[in-house]
C-alpha positions in Angstrom: 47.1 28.1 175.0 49.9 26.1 176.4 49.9 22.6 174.7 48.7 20.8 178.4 45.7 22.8 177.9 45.0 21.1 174.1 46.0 17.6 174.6 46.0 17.0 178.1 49.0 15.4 180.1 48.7 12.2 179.1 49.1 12.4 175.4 51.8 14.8 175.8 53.8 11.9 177.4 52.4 9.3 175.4 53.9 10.7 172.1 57.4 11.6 173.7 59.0 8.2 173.5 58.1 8.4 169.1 60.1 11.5 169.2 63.0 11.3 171.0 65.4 8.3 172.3 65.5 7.7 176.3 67.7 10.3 178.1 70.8 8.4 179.9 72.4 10.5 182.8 76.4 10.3 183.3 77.2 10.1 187.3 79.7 12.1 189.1 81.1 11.7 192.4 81.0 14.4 194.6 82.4 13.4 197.5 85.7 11.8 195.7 87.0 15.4 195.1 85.8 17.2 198.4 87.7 17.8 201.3 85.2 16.9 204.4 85.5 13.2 205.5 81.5 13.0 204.3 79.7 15.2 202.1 75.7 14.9 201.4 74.3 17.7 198.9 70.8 19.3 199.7 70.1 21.2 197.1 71.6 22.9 193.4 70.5 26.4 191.8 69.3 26.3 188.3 73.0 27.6 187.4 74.5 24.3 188.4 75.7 25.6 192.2 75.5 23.3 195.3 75.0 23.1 198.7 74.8 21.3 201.1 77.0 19.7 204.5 80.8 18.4 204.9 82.0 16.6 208.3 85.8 18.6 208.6 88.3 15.8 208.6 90.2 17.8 211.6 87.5 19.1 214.1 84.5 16.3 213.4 82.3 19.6 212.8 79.4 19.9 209.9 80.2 22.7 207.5 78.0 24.1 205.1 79.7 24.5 201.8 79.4 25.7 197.8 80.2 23.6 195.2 80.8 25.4 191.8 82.2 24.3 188.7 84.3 21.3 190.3 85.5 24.1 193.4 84.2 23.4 196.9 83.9 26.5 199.0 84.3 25.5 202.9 81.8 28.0 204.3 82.7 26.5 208.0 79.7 26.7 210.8 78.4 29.8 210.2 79.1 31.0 213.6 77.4 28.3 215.5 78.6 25.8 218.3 77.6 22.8 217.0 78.0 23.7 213.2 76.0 24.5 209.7 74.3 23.3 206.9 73.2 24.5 203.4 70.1 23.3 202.5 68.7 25.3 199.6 70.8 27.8 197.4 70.2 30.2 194.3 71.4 31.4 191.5 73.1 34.1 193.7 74.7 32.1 196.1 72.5 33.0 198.5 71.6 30.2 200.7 68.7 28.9 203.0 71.1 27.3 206.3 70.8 25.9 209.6 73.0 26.3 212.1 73.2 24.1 215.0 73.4 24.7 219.0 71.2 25.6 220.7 68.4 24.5 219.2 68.6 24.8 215.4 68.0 27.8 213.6 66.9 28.9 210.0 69.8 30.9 208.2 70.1 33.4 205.0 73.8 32.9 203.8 74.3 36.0 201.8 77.9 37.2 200.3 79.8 36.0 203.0 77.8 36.9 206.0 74.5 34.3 207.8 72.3 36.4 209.3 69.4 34.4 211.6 66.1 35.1 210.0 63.8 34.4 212.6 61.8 31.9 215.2 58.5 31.2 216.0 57.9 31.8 220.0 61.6 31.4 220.8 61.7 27.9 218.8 63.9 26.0 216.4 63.8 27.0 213.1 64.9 25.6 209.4 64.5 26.7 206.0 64.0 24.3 203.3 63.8 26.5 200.4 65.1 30.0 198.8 64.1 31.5 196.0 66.1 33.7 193.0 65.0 37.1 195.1 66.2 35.5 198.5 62.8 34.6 200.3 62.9 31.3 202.1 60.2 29.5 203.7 60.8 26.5 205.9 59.3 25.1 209.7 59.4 26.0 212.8 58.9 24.8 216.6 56.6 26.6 218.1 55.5 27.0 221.9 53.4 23.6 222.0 56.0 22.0 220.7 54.4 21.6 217.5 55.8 22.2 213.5 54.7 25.3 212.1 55.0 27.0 208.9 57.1 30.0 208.2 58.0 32.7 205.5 60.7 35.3 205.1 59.6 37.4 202.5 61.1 40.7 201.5 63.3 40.5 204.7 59.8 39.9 207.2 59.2 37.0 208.6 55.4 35.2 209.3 54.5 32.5 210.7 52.3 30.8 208.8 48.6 29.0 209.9 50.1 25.9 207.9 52.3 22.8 209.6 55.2 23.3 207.0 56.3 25.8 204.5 58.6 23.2 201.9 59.1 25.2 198.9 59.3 28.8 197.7 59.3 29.8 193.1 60.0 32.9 192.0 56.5 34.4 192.3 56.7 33.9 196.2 53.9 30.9 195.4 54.9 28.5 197.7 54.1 25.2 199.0 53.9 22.2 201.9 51.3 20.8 204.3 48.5 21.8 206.6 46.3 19.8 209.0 43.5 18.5 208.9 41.3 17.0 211.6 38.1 15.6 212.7 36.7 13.6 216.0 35.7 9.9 215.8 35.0 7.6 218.8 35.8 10.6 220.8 39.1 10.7 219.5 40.7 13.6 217.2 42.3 12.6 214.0 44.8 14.1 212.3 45.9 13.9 209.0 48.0 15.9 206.3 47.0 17.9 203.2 49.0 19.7 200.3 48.4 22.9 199.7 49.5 25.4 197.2 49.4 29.0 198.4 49.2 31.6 195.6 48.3 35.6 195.5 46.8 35.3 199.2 45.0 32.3 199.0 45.9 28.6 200.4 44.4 26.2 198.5 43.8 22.5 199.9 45.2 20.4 197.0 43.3 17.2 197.9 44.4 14.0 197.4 44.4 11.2 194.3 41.9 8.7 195.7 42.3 8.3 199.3 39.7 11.2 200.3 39.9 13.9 202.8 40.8 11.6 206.0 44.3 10.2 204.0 47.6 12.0 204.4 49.2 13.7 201.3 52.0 16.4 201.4 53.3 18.7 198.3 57.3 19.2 199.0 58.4 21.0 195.7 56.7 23.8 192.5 58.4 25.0 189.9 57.8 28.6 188.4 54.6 27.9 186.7 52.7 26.6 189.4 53.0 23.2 189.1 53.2 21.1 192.2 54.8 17.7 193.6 54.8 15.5 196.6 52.4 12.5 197.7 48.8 11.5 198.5 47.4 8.0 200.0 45.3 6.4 196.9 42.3 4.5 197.3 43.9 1.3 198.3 46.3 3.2 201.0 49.2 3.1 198.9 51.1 6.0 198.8 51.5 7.6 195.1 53.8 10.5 193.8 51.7 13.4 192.5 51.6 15.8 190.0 49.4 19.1 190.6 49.3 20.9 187.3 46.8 23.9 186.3 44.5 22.7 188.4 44.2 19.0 188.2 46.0 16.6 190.6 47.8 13.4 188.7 48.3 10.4 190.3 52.0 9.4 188.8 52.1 5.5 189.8 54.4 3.9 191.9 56.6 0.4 191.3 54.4 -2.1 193.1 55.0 -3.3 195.9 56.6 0.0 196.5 55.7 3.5 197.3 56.4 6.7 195.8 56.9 10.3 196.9 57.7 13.5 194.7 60.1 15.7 196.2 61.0 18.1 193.4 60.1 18.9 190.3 61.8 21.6 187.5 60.3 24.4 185.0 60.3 21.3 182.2 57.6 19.2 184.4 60.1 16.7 185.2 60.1 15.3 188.6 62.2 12.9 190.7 61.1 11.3 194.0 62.2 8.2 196.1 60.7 4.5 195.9 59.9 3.3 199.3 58.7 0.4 201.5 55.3 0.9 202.7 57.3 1.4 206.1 59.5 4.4 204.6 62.2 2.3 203.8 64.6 3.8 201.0 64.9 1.7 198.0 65.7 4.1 195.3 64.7 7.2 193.3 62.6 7.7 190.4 62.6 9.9 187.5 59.3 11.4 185.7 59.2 13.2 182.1 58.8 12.0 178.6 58.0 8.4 178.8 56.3 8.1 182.3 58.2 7.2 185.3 61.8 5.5 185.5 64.3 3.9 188.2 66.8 6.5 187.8 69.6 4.1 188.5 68.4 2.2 184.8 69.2 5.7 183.3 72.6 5.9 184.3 75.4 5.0 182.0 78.4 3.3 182.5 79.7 5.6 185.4 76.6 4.1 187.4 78.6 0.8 187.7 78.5 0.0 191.7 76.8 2.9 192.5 73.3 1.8 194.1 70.3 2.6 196.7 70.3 6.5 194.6 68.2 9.0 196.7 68.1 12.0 195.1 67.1 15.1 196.3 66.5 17.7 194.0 66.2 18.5 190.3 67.4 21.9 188.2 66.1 22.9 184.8 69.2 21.2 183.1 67.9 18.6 184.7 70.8 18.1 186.6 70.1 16.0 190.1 72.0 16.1 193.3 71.3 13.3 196.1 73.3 10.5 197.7 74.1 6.7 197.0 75.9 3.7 198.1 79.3 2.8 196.5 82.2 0.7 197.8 79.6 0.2 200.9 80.1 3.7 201.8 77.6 6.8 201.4 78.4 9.0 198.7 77.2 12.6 197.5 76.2 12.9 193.4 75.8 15.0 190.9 73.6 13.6 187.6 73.8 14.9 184.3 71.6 14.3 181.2 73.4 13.1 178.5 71.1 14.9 176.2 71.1 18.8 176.6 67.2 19.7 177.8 65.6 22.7 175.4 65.8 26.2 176.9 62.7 27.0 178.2 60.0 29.7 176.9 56.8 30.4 177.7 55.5 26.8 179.3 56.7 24.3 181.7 56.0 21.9 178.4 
């Protein structure tokens, strides 16, 4: 039985803190070595590769690029007016893209060569996620105008009866959000729901408090099923959740502020943004052993005048990829753990 199972999540973390001393995380900055005027990573495989988008110091144009081992790889616009993204990437190298004009449109990078992977009614499309096998899922613009869900599995692709496809494990489980709707006053409300679709079946992951009229939206799962994002809470705060063998977790938030999950690794940990109740950005947390953290308290001294961390995304080395604020100008980072993390066996714990 995994040990979730025998002593539920809350005693897991509880005894953490006994057992081990607070992780610290040493910050690098990525855009200090790159060659584009900006850079802003999107996303970073579990091998430590990223991607993401450079403004060329020449041309103005976005590039997608790779960054591996300290080596960015210019991958220019991918053969589109306007220019490219990377927004997701593998251990492979493969990539989920976007290239720009007309329209936008959802990519697979794949040694050397972005093919387009497909549109909804003639639409916009982008991918938001790729998997180790090279399925994406992402959204789409449909005729009405409105978002809808895609997949690209196995080299198909499906639009999906969902308003977002945001992420895509190894198992092609993936997850996002659907609608939800219902007339009052002869008006039609709409609202958001997470849902986690596994083995051909969507299931409607609720939300922490708020009931089924209250927005909620999953954005990232890891390879054991267990699910992140946000759901309104009783009070009409917005909390970060956890959705794990079938309970949902309300994770807290930093009063007066709000939190939202946006990815979560094969360890269970989690890192999301603090926000104004307006959306604002005000920082990112961190979640593992020891509850929830400002991830800017965790940083050593390399953190010094960095600030206003929004972090993006979260490997199994626990190494984390966003953007921040230093010497007033935006920057791309990468986080490390001081601490090496345990390789993983049979559980996410």
């Amino acid at each position: 039985m995994n040990l979730l199972g025998k002593v539920g999540i809350a005693s897991v973390f509880a005894l953490a803190p006994a057992l081990l001393p607070a992780q610290t995380y040493t910050i690098t900055d990525l855009s200090a070595g790159s060659p584009f005027l900006e850079t802003l990573p999107y996303g970073i495989s579990q091998n430590g590769m990223i991607t993401g988008v450079g403004v060329d110091p020449v041309t103005q144009e976005i590039h997608a690029f790779i960054y591996n081992g300290g080596i960015f790889q210019d991958l220019g616009d991918l053969g589109y007016p306007y220019g490219a993204d990377g927004v997701a990437i593998n251990n492979a190298g493969q990539l989920a893209a976007t290239g720009y004009g007309p329209g936008y449109q959802a990519l697979r990078y794949s040694n050397g060569h972005a093919s387009r992977i497909g549109s909804i009614d003639g639409g916009s499309s982008e991918g938001l996620s790729i998997n180790n096998s090279g399925d994406i899922v992402g959204r789409a613009l449909n005729g009405d105008g409105g978002g809808q869900g895609f997949s690209y599995i196995g080299g198909h692709f499906t639009a999906l009866s969902v308003d977002r496809a945001a992420c895509i494990n190894d198992s092609d489980q993936y997850v996002g959000s659907l609608g939800y709707s219902w007339v009052q006053n002869n008006y039609v409300h709409v609202v958001e729901h997470p849902f986690l679709y596994s083995n051909g079946t969507t299931t409607d992951l609720g939300s922490i408090g708020g009931g089924v009229r209250t927005n909620g939206e999953a954005y990232s799962l890891n390879n054991y099923g267990q699910v992140t994002g946000y759901s309104t809470a009783a009070d009409g705060t917005i909390h970060a959740f956890l959705y794990s063998y079938g309970f949902l977790y309300d994770l807290g938030t930093f009063p007066p502020y709000y939190t939202r999950g946006r990815s979560i690794n094969n360890h269970g940990q989690i890192i999301g943004s603090i926000e104004t109740y307006v959306g604002g950005p005000i920082g990112t947390f961190y979640w593992g052993k020891g509850g929830m953290r400002n991830l800017q308290d965790m940083l050593d001294a390399s953190g010094a005048g960095w600030s206003g961390l929004q972090a993006i995304q979260i490997n199994d080395a626990g190494w984390i990829v966003g953007t921040g604020t230093i010497n007033g100008e935006t920057h791309g980072f990468l986080a490390r753990p001081k601490r090496p993390l345990p390789i993983l066996g049979g559980g996410g714990w």
